[in-house]
N, C-alpha and C positions, 0 to 999 in steps of 0.2 A: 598570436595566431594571425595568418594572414589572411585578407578577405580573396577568395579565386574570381571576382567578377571587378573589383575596382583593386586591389595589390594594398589595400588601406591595411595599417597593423592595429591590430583593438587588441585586449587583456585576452589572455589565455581562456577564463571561462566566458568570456561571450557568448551568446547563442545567436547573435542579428549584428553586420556590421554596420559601424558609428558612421560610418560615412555615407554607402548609399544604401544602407538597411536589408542588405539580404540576408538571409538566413546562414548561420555558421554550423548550425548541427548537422552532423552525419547522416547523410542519408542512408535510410534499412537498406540494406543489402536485398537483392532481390535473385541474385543467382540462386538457383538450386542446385544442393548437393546430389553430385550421384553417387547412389548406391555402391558400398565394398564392394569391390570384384571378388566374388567368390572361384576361388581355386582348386583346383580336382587333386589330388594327390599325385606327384609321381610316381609313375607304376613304369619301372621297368619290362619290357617284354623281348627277349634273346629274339631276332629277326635272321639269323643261323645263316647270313648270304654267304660268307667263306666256305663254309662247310659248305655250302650247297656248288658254289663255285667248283671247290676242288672236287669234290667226288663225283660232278658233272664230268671235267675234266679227268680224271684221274682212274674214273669207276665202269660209269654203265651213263653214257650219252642220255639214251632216251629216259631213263629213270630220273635224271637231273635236270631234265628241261622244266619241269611241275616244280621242282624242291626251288631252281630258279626264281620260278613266276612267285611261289609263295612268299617266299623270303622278302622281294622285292615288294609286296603287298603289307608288311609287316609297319614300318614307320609310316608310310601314307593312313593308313588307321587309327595308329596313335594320336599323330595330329589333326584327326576327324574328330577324336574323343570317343571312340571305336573299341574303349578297350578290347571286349568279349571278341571282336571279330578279328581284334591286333593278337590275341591270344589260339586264336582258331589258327589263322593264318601262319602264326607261331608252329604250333604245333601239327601241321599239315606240311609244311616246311622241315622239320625234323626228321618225319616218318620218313619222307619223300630222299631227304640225306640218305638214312638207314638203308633205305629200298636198296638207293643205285651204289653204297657202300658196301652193300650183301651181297648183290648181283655182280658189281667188279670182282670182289674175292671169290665167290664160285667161279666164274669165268675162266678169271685166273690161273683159281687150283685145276679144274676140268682142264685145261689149256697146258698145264705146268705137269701132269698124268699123262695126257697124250703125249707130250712129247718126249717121256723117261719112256713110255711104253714104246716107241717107234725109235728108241735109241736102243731099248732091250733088242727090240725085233730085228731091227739091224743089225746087231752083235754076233747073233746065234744065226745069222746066215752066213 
C-alpha cells in the first residue's frame, strides 16, 4: 500500500505510514445516497391525431378543428404526469373524430340525394 501524501510503500495492513506517519485507513464516505427514483407505470393513452387529421380533412372542417386541438393536448399530458386529463383529452379527441366523421357522411349522403334527385328531375323534362 502506497502512502497518497509522501508515495512511501508500507505492508498491506498498515493503518499509519512508516515514513511520515499519516494515516492509511479509509476515510467514511460521506456522500449521501439518493433515494430510488420511484417510477409511474406506463400507461398508454391513443392521442387519435390521424384520425382527427383525416376526418378534419376529409369530413366536416369545423367539427375537426376541437378533435385537432384535443389530440394535440394528448402527449403534452402524459409527460406532465397528467394521466386522468391525458385520458380526458383522449377521449374528447375521439368524440370530436366521430362528430366531424358523422357530419361528412350525412353531408355527403344529403349532397349524393340531391344530386340523383336533380338528375331524375332533369330526365322527366
Amino acid at each position: 500500500m502506497f502512502c497518497t501524501q509522501c508515495g512511501a510503500n508500507n505492508t498491506d495492513g498498515a493503518t499509519v505510514c512508516s515514513q511520515c506517519g499519516r494515516n492509511l485507513a479509509p476515510a467514511p464516505s460521506l456522500a449521501v445516497q439518493a433515494p430510488p427514483l420511484v417510477q409511474t407505470p406506463a400507461v398508454y393513452v391513443p392521442n387519435y391525431l390521424v384520425f382527427a387529421i383525416l376526418s378534419t380533412v376529409l369530413c366536416c372542417l369545423p367539427a375537426g378543428i376541437p378533435a385537432i386541438v384535443y389530440a394535440a393536448q394528448v402527449n403534452g399530458r402524459l409527460q406532465a404526469g397528467d394521466i386522468a386529463g391525458a385520458q380526458a383529452a383522449s377521449n374528447n379527441a375521439k368524440m370530436w373524430c366521430w362528430i366531424s366523421l358523422g357530419l361528412g357522411l350525412a353531408f355527403g349522403l344529403i349532397y349524393g340525394i340531391a344530386v340523383v334527385v336533380g338528375i331524375m328531375n332533369h330526365m322527366n323534362h
